[in-house]
Wavefront OBJ file of the C-alpha trace (Angstrom):
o trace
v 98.706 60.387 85.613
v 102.372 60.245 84.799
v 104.724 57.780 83.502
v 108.179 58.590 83.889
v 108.456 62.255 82.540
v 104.940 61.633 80.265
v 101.662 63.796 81.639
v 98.713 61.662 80.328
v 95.498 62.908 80.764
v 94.013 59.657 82.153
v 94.541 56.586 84.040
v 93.730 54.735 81.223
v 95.078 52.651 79.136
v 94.546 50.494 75.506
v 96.270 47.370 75.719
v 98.347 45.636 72.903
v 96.729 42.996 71.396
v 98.263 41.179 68.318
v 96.136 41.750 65.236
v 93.937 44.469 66.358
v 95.422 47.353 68.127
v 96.205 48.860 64.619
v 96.191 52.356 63.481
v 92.129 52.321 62.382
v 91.309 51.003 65.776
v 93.487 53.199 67.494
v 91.995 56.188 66.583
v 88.389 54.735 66.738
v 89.330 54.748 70.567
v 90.960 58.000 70.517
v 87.660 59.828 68.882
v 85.028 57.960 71.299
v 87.499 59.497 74.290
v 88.930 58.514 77.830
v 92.198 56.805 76.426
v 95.521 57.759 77.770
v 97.542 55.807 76.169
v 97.322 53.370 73.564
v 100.220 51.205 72.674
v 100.613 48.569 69.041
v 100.790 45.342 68.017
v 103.276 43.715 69.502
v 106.495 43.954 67.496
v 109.285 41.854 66.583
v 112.539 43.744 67.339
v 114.438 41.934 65.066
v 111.755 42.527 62.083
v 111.996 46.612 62.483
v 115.790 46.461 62.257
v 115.877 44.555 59.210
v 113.347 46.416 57.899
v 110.582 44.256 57.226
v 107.677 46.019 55.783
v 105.269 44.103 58.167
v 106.968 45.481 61.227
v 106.974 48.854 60.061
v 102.855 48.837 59.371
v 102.597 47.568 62.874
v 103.680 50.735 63.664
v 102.164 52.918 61.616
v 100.822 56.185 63.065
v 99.499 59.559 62.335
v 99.257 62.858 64.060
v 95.548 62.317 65.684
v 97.608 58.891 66.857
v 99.468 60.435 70.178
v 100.459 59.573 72.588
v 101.974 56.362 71.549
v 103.528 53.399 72.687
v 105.063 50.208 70.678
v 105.177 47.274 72.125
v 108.554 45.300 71.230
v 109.523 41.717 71.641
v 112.605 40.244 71.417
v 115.302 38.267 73.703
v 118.500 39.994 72.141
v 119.172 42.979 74.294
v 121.347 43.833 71.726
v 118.349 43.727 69.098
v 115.648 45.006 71.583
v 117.852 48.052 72.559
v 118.682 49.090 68.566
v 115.131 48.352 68.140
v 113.818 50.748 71.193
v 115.939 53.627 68.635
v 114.443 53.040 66.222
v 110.798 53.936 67.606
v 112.014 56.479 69.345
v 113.214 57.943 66.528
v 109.973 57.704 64.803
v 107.982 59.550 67.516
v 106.848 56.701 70.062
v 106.632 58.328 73.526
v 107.106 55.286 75.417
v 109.016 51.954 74.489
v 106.778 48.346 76.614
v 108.364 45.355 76.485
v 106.155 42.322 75.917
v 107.174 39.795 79.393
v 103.376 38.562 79.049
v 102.631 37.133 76.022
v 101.809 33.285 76.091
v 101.019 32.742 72.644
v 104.089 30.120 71.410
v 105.465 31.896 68.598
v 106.334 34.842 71.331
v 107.443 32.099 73.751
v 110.013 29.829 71.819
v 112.348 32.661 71.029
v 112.527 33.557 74.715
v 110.337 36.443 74.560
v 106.652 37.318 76.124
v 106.042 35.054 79.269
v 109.191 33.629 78.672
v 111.324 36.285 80.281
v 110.108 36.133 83.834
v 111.937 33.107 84.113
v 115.588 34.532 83.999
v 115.276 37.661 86.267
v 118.775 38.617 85.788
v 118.589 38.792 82.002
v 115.782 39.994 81.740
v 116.826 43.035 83.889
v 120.115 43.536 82.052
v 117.956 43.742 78.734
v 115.522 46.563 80.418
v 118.358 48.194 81.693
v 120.449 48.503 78.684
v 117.544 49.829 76.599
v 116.530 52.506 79.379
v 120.508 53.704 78.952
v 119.747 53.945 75.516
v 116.873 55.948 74.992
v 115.797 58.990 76.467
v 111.757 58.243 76.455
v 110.342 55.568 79.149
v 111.238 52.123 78.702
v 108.034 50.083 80.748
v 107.342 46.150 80.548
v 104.115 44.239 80.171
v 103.936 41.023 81.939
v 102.324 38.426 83.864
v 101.886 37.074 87.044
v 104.131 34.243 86.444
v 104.589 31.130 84.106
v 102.093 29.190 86.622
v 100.996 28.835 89.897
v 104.200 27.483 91.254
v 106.186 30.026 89.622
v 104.622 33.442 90.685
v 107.977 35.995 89.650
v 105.887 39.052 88.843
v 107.026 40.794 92.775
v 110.609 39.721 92.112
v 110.889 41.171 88.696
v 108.699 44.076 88.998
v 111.502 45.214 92.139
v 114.207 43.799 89.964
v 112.997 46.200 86.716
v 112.229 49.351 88.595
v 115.836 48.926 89.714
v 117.303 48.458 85.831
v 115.032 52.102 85.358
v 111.703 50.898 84.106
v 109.117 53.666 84.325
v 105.923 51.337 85.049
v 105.310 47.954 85.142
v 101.926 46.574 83.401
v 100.802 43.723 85.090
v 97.948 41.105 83.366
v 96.524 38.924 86.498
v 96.895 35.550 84.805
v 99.723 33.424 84.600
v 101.234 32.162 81.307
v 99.535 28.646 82.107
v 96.351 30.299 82.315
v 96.277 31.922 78.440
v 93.758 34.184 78.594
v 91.135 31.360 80.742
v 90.243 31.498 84.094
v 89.986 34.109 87.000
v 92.047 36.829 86.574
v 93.498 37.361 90.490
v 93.476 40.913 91.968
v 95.166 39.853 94.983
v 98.539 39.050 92.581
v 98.160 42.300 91.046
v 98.075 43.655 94.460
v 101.389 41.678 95.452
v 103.228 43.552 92.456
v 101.961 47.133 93.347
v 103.246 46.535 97.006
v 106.670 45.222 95.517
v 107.846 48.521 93.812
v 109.153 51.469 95.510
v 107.774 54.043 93.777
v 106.652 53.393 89.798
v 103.531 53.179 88.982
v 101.867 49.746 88.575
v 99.190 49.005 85.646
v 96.379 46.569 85.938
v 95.602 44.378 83.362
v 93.281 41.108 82.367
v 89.431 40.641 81.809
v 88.493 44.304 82.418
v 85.103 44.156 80.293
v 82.853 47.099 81.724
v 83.642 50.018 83.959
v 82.734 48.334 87.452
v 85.418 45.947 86.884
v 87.781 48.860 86.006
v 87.140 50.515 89.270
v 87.009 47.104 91.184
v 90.451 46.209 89.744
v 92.006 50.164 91.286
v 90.272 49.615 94.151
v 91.456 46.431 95.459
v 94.835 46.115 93.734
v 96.254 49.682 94.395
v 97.060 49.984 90.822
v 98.022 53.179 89.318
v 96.121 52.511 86.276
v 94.312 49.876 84.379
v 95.054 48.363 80.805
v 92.027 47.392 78.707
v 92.548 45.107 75.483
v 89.471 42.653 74.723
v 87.039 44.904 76.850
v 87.664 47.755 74.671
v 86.715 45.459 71.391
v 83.244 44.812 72.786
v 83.033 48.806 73.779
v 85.213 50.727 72.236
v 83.290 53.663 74.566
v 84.365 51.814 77.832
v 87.248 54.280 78.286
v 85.110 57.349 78.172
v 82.501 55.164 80.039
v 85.291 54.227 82.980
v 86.283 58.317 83.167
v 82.631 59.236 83.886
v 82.060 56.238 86.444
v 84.519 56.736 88.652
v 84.560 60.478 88.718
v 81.098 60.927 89.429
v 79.772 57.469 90.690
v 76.823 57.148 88.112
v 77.148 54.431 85.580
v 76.437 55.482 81.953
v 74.260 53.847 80.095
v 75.632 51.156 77.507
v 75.775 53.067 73.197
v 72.735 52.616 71.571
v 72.378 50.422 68.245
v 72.822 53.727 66.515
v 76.258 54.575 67.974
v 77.646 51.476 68.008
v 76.595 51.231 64.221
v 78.369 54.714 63.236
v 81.297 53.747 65.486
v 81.742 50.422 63.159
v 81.382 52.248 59.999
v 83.906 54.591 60.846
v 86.417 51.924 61.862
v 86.010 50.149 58.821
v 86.329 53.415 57.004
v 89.825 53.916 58.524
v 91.028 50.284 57.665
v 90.013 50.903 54.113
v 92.103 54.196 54.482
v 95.183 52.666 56.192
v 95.149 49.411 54.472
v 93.436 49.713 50.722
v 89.684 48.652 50.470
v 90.360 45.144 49.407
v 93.087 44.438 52.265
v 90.939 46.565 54.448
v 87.529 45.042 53.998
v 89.178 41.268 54.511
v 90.878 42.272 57.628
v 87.547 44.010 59.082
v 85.664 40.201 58.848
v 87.466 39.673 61.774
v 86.574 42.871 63.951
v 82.738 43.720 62.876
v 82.078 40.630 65.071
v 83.197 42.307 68.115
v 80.521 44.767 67.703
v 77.982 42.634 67.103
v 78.371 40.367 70.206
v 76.584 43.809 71.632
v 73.516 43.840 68.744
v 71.272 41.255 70.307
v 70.492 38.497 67.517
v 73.201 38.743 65.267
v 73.156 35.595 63.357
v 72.280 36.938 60.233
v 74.623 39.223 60.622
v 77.927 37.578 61.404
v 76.977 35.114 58.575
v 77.306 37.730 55.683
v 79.844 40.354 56.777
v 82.951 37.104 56.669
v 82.145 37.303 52.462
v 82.392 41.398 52.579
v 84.495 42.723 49.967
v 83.717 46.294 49.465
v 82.611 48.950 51.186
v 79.495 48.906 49.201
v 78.668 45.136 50.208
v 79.035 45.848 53.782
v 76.792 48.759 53.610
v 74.381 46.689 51.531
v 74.777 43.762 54.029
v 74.344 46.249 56.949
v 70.954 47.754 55.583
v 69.663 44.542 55.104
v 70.897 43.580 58.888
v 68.907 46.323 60.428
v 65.599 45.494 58.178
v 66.284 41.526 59.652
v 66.640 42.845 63.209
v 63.707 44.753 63.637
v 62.032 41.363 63.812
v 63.172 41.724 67.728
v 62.212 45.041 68.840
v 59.393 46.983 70.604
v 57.362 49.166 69.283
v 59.650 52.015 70.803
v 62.637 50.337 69.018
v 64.725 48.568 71.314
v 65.158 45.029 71.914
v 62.719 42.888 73.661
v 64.017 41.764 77.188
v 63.768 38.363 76.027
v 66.896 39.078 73.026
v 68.742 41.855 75.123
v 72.873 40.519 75.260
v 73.003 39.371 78.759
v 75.549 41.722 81.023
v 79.220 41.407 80.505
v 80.887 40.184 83.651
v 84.464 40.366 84.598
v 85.741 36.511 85.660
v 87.041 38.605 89.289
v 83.006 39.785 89.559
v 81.500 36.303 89.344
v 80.542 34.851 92.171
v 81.172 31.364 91.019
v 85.036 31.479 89.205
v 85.424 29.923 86.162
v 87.855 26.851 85.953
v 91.152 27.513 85.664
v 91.849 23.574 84.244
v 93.860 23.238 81.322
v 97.067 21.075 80.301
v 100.087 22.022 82.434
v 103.027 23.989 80.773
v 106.635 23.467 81.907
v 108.652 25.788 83.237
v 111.377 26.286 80.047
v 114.566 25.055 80.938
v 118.232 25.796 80.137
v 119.407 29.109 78.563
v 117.497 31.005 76.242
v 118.777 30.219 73.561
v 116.593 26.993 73.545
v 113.404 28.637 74.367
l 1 2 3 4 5 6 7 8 9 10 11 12 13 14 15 16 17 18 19 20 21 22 23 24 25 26 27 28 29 30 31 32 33 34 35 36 37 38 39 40 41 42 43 44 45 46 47 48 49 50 51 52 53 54 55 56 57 58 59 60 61 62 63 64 65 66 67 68 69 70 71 72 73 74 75 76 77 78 79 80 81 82 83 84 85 86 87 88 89 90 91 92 93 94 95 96 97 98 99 100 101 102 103 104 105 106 107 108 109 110 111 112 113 114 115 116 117 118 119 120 121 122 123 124 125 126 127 128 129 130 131 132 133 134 135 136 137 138 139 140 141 142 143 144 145 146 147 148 149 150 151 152 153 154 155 156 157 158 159 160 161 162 163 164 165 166 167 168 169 170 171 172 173 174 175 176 177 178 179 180 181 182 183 184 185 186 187 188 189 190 191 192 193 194 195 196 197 198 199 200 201 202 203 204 205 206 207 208 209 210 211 212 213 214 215 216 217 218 219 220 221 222 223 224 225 226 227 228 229 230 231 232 233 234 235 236 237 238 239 240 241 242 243 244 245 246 247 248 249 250 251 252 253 254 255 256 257 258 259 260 261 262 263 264 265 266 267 268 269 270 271 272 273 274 275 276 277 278 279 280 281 282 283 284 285 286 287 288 289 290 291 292 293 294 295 296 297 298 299 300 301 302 303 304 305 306 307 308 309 310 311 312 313 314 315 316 317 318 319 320 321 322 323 324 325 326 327 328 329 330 331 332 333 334 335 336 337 338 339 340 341 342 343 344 345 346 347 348 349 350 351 352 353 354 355 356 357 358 359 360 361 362 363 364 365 366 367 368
């Protein structure tokens, strides 16, 4: 598909998600195949111009790491346009603005969800970063701050008209967090608001099905995948296959998913030092193990790894403790097989959507 004057080579794309969507991960995706474009971190625009080192490892990248977007966030369009330079100038192909975050670090300084509440601003900061950059300035946001408050129609029409190349669209509101059903029908609203830029799905997109439900029903261009690509990092490659030829591949073996891990902890160790790159890995082995059947003993040891050599120890010993569950032709029994993964749009019952209300921010934004 294209985006703006970009020719990706799919549809599909790997969603920001703060403290994971590093380099290593990144190019775990890019290897297993399918992705068209993976974006970072979200990044402070006020961090990159005064050249914190923190900012600047968010966007770390190497050649295998193209194309590439960064995700910036900000309220300054003075800050968020100087910022939008400086990735350009260091090789991003695409500037997104983060409109969606809800997280209230984002929030209080007016950016993430915060900016679909002041259309007009928001749309004179898009459109004085477009004028000054040449590659595509696009925006990631929500439906809306809550259910009373539904702007994503209004400010999708008002940023295609500042110049924004695509609009990514996650089908929860701010009040929502990441709970709840994500709604295809509001995605649906925001593809039939623009004129002619290409709209981006977004929001619970856990296995290929719901990929192709979520372009089916919304009209979306494209669909975004952040915490569905965690649990399968092969679900772009998996998504590709589905919808070009109907048949559903099968879910990666034990095996694969086991070489896949190894090799993204072999990239954080490479990116970020073994010690720095072992701690920050306790967080992400996890992922692949919600996928290993019993995993107990396994999610138990690999929070104390240090070294590469402990988690290989503590792996080998994981696999002698797991065959405990399996046949005699080596896979799991039925009984300790992960149950399916389910997008919260598939179910047939919706999960609750309940949770304490959050106001509307009032006054300029300043005081966000």
């Amino acid at each position: 598909m294209r985006l703006g004057p970009l020719n990706l080579n799919s549809n599909l794309f790997l969603s920001p998600l703060a403290g994971y969507t590093n380099l290593p991960f990144r190019l775990v995706v890019r290897e297993v195949g399918g992705v068209g474009l993976c974006t970072t971190d979200l990044v402070n625009a006020r961090s990159l111009i005064e050249k914190n080192p923190k900012a600047y490892k968010l966007i770390e990248t190497s050649p295998a790491d193209s194309p590439l977007a960064v995700q910036l966030f900000g309220s300054v369009p003075g800050e968020m346009r100087d910022a939008a330079l400086i990735v350009e100038a260091r090789g991003a192909v695409s500037v997104d603005i983060n409109m969606g975050c809800p997280v209230k670090k984002v929030v209080k300084i007016g950016g993430g969800s915060a900016m679909m509440t002041e259309l007009d601003k928001t749309a004179a900061l898009v459109r004085g970063m477009v004028d000054a950059v040449k590659i595509p300035v696009t925006a990631k946001m929500r439906l809306g701050w809550d259910d009373d408050n539904l702007t994503a129609p209004d400010l999708a029409r008002a940023l295609e008209d500042a110049g924004a190349a695509a609009i990514f669209v996650h089908g929860r509101t701010r009040e929502q967090g990441f709970g709840g059903t994500v709604n295809l029908a509001g995605i649906r609203k925001v593809v039939a608001a623009v004129k002619s830029i290409p709209v981006i799905g977004n929001g619970d997109v856990v296995t290929p099905e719901a990929a192709k439900k979520m372009l089916a029903e919304t009209g979306c261009a494209g669909v975004s995948i952040g915490r569905g690509a965690f649990y399968d990092p092969w679900i772009f490659r998996r998504t590709l296959e589905f919808i070009s030829t109907g048949s559903l591949p099968p879910e990666p073996s034990f095996d694969e998913r086991i070489r896949v891990m190894q090799r993204h902890l072999d990239l954080m160790i490479e990116v970020f030092g073994e010690e720095l790159g072992c701690r920050m890995f306790r967080k992400v082995a996890p992922w692949y193990s919600k996928r290993f059947g019993p995993c107990h003993e396994f999610n138990k040891k690999v929070v104390q790894v240090r070294t590469r050599t402990e988690f290989n120890d503590m792996l080998k010993h994981y696999v002698r403790w797991r065959r405990q569950f399996l046949d005699e032709a080596g896979e799991l029994l039925p009984r300790f097989q992960p149950a399916p993964m389910i997008a919260s749009f598939m179910r047939d019952a919706p999960a609750s959507t309940t949770r304490e209300h959050i106001p509307v921010p009032k006054g300029p934004v300043e005081v966000w």
